[in-house]
N, CA, C and O atoms as CSV, one atom per row, in Angstrom:
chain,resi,resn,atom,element,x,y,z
A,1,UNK,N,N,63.646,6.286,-27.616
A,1,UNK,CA,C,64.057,4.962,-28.025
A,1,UNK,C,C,63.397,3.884,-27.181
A,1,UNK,O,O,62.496,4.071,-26.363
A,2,UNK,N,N,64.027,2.619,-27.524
A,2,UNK,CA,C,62.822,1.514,-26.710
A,2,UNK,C,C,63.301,1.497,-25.197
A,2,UNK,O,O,62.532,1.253,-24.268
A,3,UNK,N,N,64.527,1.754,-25.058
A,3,UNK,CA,C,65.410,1.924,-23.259
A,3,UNK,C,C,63.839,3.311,-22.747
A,3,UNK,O,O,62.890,2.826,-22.131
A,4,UNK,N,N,63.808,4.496,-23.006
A,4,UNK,CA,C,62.770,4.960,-22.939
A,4,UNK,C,C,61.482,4.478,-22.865
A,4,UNK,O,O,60.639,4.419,-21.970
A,5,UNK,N,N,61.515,4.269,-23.596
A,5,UNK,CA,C,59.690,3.823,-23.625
A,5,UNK,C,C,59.448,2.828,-22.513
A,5,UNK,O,O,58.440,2.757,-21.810
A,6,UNK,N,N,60.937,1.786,-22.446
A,6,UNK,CA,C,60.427,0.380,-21.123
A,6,UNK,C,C,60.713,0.971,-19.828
A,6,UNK,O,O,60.251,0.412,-18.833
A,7,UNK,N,N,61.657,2.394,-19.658
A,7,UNK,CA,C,61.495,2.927,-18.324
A,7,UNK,C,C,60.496,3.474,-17.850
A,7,UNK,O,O,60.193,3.452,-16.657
A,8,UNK,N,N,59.702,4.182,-18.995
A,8,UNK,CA,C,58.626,4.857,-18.499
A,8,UNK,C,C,57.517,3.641,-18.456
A,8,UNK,O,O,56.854,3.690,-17.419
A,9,UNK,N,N,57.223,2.753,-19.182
A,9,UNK,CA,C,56.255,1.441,-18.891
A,9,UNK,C,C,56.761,1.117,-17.455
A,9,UNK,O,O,55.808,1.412,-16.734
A,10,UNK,N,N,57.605,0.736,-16.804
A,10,UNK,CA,C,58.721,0.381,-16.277
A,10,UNK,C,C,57.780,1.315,-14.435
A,10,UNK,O,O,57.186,0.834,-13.470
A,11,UNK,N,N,58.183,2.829,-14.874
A,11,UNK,CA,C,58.250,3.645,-13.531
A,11,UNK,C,C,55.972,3.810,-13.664
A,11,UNK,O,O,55.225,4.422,-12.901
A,12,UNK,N,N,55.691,3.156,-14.655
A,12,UNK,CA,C,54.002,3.870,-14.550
A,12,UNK,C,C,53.182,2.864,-13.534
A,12,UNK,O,O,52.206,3.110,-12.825
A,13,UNK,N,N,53.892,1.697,-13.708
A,13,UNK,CA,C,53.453,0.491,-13.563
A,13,UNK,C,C,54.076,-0.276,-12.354
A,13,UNK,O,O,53.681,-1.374,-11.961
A,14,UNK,N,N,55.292,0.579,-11.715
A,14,UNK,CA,C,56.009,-0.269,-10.514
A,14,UNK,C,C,56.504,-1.537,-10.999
A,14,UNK,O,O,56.658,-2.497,-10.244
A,15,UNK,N,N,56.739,-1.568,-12.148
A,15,UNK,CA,C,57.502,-2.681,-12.482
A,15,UNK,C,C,56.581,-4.080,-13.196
A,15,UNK,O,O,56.991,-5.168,-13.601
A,16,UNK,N,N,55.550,-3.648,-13.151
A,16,UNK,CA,C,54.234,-4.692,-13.586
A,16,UNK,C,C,54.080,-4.866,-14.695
A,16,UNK,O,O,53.660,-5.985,-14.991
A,17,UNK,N,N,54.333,-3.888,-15.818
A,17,UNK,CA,C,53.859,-3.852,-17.089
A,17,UNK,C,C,55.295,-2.793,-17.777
A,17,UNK,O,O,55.191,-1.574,-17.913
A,18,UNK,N,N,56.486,-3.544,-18.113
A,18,UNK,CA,C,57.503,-2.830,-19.001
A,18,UNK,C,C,57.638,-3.102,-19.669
A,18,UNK,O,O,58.711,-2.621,-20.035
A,19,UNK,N,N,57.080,-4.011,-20.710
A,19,UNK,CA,C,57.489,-4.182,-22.230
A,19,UNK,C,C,58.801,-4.785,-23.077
A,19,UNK,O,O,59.180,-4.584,-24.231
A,20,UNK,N,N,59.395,-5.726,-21.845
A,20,UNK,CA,C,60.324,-6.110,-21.568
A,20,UNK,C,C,60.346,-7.618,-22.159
A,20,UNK,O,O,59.459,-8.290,-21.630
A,21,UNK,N,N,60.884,-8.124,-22.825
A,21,UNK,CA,C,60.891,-9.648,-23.503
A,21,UNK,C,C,62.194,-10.270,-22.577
A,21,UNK,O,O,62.313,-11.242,-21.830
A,22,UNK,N,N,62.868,-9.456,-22.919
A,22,UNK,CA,C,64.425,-10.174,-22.288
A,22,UNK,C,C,64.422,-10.306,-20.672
A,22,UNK,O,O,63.659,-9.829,-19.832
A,23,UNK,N,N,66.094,-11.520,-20.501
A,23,UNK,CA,C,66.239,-11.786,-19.256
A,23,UNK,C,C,65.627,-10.949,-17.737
A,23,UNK,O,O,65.452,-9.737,-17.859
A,24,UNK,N,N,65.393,-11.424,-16.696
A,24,UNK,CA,C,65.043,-10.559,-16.000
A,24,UNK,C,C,65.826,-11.127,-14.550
A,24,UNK,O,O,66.483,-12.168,-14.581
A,25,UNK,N,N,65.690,-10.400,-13.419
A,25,UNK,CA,C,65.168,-9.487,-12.811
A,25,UNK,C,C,65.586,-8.142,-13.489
A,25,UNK,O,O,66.746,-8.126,-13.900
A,26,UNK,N,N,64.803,-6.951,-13.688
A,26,UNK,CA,C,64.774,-5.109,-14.340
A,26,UNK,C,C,64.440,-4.419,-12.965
A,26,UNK,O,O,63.482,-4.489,-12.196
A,27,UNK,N,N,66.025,-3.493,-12.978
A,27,UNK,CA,C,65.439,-2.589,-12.043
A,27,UNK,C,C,65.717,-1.357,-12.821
A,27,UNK,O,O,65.908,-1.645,-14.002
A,28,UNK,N,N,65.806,-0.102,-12.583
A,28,UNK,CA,C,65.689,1.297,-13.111
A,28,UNK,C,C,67.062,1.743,-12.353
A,28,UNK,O,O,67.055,1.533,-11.140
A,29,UNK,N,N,67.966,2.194,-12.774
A,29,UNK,CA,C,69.037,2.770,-12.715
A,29,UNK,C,C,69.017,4.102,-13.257
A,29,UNK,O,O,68.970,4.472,-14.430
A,30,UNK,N,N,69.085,5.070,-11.657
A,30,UNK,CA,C,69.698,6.972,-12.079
A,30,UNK,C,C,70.915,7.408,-11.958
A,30,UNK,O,O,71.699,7.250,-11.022
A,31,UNK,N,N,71.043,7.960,-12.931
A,31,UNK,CA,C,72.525,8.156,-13.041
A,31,UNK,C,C,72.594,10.121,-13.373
A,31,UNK,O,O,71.680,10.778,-13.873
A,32,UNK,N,N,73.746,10.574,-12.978
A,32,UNK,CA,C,73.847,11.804,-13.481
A,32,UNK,C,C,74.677,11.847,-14.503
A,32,UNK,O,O,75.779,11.299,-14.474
A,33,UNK,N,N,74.310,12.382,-15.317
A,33,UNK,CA,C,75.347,12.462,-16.926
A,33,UNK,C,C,76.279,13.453,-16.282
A,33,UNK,O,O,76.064,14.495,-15.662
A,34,UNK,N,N,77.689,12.635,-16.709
A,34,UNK,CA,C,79.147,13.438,-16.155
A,34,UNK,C,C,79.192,15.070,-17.018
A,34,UNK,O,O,79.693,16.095,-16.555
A,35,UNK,N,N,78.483,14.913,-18.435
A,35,UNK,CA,C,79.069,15.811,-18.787
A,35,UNK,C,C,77.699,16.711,-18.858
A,35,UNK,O,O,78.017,17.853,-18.527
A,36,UNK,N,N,76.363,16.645,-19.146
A,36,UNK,CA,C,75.469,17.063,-19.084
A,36,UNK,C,C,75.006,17.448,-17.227
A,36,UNK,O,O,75.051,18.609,-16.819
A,37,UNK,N,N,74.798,16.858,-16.767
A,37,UNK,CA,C,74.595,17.093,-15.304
A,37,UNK,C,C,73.109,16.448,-15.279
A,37,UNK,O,O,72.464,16.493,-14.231
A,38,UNK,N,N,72.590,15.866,-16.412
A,38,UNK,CA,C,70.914,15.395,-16.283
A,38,UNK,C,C,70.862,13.746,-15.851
A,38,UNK,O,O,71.432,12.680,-16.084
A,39,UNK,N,N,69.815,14.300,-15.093
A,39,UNK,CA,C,69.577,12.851,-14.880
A,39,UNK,C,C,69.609,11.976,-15.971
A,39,UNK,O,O,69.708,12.402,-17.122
A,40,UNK,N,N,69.511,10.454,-15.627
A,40,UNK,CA,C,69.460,9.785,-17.007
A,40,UNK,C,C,68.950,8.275,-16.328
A,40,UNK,O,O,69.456,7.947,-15.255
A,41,UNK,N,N,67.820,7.267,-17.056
A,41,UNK,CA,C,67.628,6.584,-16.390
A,41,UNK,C,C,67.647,5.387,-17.537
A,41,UNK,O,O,67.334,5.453,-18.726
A,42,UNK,N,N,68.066,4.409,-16.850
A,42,UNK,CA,C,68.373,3.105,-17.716
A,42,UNK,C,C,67.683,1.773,-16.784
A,42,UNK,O,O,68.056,1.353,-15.689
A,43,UNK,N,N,66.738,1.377,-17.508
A,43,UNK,CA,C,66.424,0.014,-17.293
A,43,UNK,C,C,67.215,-1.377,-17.271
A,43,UNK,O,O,66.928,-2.285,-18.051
A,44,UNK,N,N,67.974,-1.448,-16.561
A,44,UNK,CA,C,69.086,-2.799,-16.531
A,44,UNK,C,C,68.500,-4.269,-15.897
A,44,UNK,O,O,67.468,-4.519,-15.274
A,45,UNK,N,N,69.333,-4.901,-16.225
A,45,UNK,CA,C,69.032,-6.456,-15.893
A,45,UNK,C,C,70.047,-6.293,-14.660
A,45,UNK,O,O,71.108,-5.706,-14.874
A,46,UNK,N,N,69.741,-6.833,-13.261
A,46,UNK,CA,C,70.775,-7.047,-12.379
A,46,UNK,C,C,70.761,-8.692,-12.407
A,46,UNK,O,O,70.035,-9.590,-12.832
A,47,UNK,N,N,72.251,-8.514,-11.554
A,47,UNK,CA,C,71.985,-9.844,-10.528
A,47,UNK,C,C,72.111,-9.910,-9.003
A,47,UNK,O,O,73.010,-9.327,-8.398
A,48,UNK,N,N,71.364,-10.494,-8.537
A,48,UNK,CA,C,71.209,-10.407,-6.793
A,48,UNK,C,C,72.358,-12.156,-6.324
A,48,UNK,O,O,72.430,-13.328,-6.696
A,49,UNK,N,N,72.974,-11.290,-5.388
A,49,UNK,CA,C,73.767,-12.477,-5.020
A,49,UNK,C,C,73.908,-12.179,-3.025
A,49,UNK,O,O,74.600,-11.275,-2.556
A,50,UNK,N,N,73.215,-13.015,-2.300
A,50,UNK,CA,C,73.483,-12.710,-1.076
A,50,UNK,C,C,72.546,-12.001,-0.243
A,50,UNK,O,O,72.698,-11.801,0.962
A,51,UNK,N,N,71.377,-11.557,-1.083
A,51,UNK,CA,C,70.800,-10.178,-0.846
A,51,UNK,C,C,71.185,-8.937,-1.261
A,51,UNK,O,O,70.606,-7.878,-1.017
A,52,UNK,N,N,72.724,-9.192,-2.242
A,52,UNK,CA,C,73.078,-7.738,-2.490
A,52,UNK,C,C,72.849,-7.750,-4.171
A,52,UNK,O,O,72.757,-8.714,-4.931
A,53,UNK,N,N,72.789,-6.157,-4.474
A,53,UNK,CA,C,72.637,-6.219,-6.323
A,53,UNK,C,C,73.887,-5.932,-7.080
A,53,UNK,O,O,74.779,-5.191,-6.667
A,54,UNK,N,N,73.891,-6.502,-8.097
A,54,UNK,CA,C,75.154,-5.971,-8.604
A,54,UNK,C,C,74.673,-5.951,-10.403
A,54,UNK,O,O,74.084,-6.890,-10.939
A,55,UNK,N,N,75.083,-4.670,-11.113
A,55,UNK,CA,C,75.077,-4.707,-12.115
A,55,UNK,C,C,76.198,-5.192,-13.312
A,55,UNK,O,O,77.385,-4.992,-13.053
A,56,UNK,N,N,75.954,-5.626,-14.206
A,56,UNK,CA,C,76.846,-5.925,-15.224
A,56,UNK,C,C,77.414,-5.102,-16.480
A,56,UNK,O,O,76.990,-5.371,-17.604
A,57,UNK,N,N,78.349,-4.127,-16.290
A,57,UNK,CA,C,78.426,-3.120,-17.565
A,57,UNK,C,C,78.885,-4.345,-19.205
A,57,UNK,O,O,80.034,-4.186,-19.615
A,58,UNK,N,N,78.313,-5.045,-19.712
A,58,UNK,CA,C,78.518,-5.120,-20.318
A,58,UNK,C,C,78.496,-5.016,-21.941
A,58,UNK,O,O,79.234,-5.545,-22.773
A,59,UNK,N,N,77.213,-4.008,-22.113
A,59,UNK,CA,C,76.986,-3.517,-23.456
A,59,UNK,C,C,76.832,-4.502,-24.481
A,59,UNK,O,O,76.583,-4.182,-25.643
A,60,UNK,N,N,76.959,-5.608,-24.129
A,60,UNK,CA,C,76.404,-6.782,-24.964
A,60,UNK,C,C,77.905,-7.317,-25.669
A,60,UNK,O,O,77.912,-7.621,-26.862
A,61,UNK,N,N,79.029,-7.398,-24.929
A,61,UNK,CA,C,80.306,-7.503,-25.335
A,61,UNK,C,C,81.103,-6.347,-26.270
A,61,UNK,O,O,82.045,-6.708,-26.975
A,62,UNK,N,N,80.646,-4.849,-26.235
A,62,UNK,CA,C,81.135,-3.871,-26.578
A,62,UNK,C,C,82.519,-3.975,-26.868
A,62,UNK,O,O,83.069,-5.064,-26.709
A,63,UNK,N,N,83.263,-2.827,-27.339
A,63,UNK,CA,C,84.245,-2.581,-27.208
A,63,UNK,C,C,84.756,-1.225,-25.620
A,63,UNK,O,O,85.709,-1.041,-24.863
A,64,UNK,N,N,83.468,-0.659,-25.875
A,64,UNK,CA,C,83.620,0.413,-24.674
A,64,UNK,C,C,82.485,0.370,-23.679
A,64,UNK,O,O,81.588,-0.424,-23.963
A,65,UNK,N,N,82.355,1.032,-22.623
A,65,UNK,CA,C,81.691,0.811,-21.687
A,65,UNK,C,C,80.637,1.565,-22.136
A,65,UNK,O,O,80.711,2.301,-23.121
A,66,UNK,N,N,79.187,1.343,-21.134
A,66,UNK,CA,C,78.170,1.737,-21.326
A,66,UNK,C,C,77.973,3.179,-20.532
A,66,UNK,O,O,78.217,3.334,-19.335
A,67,UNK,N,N,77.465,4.244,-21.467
A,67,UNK,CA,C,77.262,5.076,-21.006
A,67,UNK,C,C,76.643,5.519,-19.427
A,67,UNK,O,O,76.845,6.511,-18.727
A,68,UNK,N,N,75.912,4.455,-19.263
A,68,UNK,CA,C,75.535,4.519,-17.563
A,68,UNK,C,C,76.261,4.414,-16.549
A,68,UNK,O,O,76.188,4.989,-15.462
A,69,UNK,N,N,77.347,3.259,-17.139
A,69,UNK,CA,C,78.733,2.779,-16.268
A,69,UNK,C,C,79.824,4.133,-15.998
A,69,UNK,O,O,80.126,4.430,-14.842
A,70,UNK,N,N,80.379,4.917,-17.190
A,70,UNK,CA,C,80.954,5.424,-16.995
A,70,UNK,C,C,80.039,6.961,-16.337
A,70,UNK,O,O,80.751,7.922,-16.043
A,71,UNK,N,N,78.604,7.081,-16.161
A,71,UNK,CA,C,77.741,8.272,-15.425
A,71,UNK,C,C,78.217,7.659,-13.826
A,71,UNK,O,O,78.600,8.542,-13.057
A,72,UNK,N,N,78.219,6.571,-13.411
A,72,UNK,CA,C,78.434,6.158,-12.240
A,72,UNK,C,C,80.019,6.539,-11.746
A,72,UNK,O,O,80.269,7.311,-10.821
A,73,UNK,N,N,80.896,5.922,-12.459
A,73,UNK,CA,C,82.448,6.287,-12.270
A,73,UNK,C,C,82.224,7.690,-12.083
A,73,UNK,O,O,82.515,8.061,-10.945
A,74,UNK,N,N,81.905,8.356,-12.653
A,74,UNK,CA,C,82.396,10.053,-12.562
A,74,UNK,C,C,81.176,10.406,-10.836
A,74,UNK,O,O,81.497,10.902,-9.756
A,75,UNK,N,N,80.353,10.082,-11.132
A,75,UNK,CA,C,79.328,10.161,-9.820
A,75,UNK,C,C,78.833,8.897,-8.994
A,75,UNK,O,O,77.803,8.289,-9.287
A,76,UNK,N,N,79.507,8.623,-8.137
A,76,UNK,CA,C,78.872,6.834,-7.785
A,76,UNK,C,C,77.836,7.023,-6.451
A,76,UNK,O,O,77.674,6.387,-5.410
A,77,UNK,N,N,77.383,7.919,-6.887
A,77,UNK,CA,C,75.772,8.169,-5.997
A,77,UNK,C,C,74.881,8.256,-7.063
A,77,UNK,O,O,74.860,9.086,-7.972
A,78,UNK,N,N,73.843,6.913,-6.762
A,78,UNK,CA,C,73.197,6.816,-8.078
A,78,UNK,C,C,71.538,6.679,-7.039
A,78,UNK,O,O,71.556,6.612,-5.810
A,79,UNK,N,N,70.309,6.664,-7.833
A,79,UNK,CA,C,69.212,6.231,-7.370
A,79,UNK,C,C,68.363,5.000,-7.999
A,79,UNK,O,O,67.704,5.200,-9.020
A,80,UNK,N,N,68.380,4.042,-7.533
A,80,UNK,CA,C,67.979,2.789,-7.869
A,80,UNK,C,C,66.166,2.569,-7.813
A,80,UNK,O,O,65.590,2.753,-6.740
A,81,UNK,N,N,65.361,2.157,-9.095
A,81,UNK,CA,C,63.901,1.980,-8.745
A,81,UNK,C,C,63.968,0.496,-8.833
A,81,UNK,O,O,64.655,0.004,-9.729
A,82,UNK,N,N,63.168,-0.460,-7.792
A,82,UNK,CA,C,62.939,-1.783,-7.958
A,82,UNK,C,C,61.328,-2.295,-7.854
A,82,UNK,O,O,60.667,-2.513,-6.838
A,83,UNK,N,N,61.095,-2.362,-8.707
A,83,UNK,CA,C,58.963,-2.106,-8.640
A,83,UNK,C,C,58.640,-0.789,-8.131
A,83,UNK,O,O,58.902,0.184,-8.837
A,84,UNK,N,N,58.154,-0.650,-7.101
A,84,UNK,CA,C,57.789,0.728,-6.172
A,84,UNK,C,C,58.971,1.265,-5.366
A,84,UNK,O,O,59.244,2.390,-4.946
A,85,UNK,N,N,59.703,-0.161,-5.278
A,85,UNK,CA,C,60.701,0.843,-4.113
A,85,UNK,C,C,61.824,1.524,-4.633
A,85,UNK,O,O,62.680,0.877,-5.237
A,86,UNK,N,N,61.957,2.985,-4.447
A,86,UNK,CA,C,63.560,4.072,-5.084
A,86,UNK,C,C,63.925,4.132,-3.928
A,86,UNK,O,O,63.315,4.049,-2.861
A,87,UNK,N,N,64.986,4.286,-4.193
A,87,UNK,CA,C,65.978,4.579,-2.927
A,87,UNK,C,C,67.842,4.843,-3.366
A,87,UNK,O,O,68.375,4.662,-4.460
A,88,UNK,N,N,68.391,5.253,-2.241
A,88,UNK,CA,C,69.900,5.763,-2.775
A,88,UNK,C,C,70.699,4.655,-3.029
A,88,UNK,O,O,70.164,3.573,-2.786
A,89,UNK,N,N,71.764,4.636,-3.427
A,89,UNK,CA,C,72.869,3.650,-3.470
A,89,UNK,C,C,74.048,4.249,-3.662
A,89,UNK,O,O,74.012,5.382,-4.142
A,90,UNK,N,N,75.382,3.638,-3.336
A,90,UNK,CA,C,76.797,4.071,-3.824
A,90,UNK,C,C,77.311,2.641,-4.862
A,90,UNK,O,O,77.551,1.456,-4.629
A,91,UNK,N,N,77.313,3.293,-5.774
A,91,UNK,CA,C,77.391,1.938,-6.878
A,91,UNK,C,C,79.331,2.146,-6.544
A,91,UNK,O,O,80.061,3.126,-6.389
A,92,UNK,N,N,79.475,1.143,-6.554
A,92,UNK,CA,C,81.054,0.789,-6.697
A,92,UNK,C,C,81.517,-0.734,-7.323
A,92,UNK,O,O,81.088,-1.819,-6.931
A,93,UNK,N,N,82.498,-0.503,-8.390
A,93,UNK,CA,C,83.195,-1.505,-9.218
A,93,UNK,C,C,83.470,-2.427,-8.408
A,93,UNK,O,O,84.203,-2.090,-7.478
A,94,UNK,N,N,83.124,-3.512,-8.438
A,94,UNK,CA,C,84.203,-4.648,-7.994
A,94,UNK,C,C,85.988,-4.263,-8.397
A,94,UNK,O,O,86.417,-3.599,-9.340
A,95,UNK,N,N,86.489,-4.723,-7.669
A,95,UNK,CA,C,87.512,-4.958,-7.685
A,95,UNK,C,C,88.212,-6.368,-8.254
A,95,UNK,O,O,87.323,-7.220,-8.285
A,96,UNK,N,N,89.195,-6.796,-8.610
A,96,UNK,CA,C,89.490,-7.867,-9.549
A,96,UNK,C,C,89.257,-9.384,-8.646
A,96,UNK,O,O,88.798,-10.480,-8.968
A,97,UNK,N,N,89.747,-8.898,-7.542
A,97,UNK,CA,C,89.310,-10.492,-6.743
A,97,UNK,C,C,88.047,-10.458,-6.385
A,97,UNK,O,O,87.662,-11.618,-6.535
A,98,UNK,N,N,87.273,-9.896,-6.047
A,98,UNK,CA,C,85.792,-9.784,-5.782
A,98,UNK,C,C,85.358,-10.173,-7.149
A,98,UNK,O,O,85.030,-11.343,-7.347
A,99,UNK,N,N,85.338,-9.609,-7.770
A,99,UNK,CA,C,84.846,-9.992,-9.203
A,99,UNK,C,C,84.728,-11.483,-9.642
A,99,UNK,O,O,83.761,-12.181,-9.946
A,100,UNK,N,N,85.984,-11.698,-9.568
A,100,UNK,CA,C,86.418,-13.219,-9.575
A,100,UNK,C,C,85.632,-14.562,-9.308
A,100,UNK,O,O,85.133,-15.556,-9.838
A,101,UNK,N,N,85.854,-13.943,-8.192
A,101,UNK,CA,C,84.898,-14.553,-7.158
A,101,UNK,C,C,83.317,-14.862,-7.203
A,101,UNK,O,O,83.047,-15.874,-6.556
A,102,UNK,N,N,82.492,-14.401,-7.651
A,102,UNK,CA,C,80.914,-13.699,-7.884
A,102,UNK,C,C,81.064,-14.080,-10.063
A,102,UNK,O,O,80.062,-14.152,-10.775
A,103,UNK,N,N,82.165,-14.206,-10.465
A,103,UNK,CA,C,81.529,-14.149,-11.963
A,103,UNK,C,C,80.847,-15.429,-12.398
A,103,UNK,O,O,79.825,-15.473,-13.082
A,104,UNK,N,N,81.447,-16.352,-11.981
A,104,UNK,CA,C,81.331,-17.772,-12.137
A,104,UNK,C,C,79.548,-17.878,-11.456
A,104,UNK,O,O,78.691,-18.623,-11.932
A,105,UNK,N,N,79.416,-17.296,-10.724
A,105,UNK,CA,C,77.930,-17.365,-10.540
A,105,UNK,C,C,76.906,-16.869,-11.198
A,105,UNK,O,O,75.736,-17.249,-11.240
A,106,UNK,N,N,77.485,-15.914,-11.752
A,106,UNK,CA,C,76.811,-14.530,-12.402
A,106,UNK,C,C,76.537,-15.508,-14.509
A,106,UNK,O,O,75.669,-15.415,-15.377
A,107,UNK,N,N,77.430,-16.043,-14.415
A,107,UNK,CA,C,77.562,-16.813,-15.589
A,107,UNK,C,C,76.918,-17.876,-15.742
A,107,UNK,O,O,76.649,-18.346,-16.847
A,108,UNK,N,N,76.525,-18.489,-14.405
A,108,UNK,CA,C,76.232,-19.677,-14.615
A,108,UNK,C,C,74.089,-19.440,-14.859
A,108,UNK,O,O,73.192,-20.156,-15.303
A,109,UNK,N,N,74.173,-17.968,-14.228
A,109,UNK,CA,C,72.679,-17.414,-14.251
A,109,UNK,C,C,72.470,-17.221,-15.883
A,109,UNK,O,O,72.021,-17.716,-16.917
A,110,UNK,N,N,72.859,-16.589,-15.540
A,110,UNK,CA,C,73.506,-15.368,-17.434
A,110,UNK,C,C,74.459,-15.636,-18.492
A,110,UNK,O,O,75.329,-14.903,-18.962
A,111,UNK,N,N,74.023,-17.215,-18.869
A,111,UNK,CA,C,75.376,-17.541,-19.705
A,111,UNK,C,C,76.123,-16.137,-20.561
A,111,UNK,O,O,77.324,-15.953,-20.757
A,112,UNK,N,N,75.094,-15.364,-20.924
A,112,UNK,CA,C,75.386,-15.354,-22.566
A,112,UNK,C,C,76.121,-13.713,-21.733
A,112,UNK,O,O,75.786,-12.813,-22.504
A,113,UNK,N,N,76.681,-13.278,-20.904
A,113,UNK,CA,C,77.640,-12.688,-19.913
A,113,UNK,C,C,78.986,-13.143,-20.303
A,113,UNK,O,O,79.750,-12.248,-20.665
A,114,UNK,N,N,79.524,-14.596,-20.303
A,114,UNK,CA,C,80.342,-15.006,-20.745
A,114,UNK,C,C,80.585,-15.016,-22.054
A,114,UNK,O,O,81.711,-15.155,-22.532
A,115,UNK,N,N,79.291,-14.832,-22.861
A,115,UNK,CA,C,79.501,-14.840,-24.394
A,115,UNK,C,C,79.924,-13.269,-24.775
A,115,UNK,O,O,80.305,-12.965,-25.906
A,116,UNK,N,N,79.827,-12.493,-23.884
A,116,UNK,CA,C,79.685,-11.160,-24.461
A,116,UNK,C,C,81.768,-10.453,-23.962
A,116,UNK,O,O,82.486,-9.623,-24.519
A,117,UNK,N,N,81.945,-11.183,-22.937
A,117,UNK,CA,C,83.597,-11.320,-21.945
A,117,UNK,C,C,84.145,-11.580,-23.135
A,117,UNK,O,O,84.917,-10.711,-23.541
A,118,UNK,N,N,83.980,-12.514,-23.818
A,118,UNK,CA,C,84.884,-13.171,-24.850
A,118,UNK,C,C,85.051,-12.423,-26.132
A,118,UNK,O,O,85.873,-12.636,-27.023
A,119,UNK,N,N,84.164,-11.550,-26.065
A,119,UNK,CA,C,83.495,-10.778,-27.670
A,119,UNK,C,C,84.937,-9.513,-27.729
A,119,UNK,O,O,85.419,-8.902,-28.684
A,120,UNK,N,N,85.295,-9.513,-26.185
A,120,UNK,CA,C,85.551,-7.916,-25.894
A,120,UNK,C,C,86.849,-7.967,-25.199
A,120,UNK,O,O,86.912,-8.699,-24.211
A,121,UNK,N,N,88.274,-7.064,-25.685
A,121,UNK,CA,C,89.105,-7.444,-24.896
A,121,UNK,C,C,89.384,-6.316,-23.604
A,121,UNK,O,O,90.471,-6.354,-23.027
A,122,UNK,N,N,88.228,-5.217,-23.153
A,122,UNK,CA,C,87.837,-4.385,-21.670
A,122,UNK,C,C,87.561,-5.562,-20.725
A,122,UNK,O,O,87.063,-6.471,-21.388
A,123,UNK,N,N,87.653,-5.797,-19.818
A,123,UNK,CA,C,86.980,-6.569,-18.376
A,123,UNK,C,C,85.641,-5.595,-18.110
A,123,UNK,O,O,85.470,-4.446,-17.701
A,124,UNK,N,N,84.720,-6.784,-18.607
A,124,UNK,CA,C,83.147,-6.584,-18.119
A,124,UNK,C,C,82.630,-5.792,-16.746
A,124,UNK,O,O,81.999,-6.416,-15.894
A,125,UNK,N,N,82.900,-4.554,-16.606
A,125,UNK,CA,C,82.739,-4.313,-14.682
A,125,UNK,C,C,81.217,-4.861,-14.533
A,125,UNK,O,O,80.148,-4.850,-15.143
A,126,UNK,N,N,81.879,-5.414,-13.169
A,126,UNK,CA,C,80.686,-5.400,-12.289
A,126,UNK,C,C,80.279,-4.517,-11.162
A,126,UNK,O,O,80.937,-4.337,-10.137
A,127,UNK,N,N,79.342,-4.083,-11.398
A,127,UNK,CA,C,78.889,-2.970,-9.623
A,127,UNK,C,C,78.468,-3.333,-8.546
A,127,UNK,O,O,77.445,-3.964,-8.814
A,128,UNK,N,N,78.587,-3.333,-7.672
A,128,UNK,CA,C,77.722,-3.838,-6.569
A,128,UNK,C,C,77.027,-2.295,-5.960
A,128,UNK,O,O,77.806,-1.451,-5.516
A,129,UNK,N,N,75.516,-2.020,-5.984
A,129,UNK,CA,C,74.372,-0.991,-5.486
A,129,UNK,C,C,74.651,-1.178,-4.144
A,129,UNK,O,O,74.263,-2.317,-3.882
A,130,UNK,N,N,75.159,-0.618,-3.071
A,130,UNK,CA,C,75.099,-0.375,-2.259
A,130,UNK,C,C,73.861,0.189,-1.314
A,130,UNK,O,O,74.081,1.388,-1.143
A,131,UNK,N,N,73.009,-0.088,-0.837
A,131,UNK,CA,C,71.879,0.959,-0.239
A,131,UNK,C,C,71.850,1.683,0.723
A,131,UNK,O,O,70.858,2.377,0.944
């Protein structure tokens, strides 16, 4: 599918050439499938706040979470690619006041974040990548 095709543009290229139209910063997110045990890699949009990353599960205002989100919950040792650099992380949910706190920023980057909150009556998690 095209999530495929822009990871592998994505990992050939260090981040130079992914085929990518939409919002950016794209980093590469590994995840282990809870129920498969395979790796699985997803090209996501983060946001950096502080120096730290945090992802947005929001599936485009879904009703359910994104399959990557819930690979993390079951395993929250994930491996993060950002151009050339991979490296480990412990992805962990915000919590409701942290969240809070950080959305209003995250929105004001990423309106259409808020358009997708409203679509959906789950709370949008946010992750913060730990390194």
């Amino acid at each position: 599918g095209f999530a495929a095709e822009h990871a592998r543009r994505y990992v050939a290229t260090d981040g130079a050439d992914d085929g990518w139209d939409g919002p950016r910063p794209i980093l590469i997110l590994y995840t282990t499938g809870r129920r498969s045990g395979a790796i699985r890699r997803n090209p996501l949009l983060y946001f950096e706040h502080e120096g730290e990353r945090y992802l947005i599960g929001s599936k485009g205002g879904d009703a359910r979470h994104p399959e990557w989100y819930l690979n993390l919950v079951a395993e929250p040792r994930v491996h993060v690619r950002f151009m050339a650099d991979v490296y480990e992380a412990d992805a962990r949910t915000l919590g409701s006041t942290e969240r809070a706190a950080l959305w209003p920023q995250l929105v004001a980057r990423y309106p259409m974040f808020d358009d997708y909150q409203t679509a959906t009556t789950r709370q949008i998690p946010v992750v913060h990548l730990r390194r």
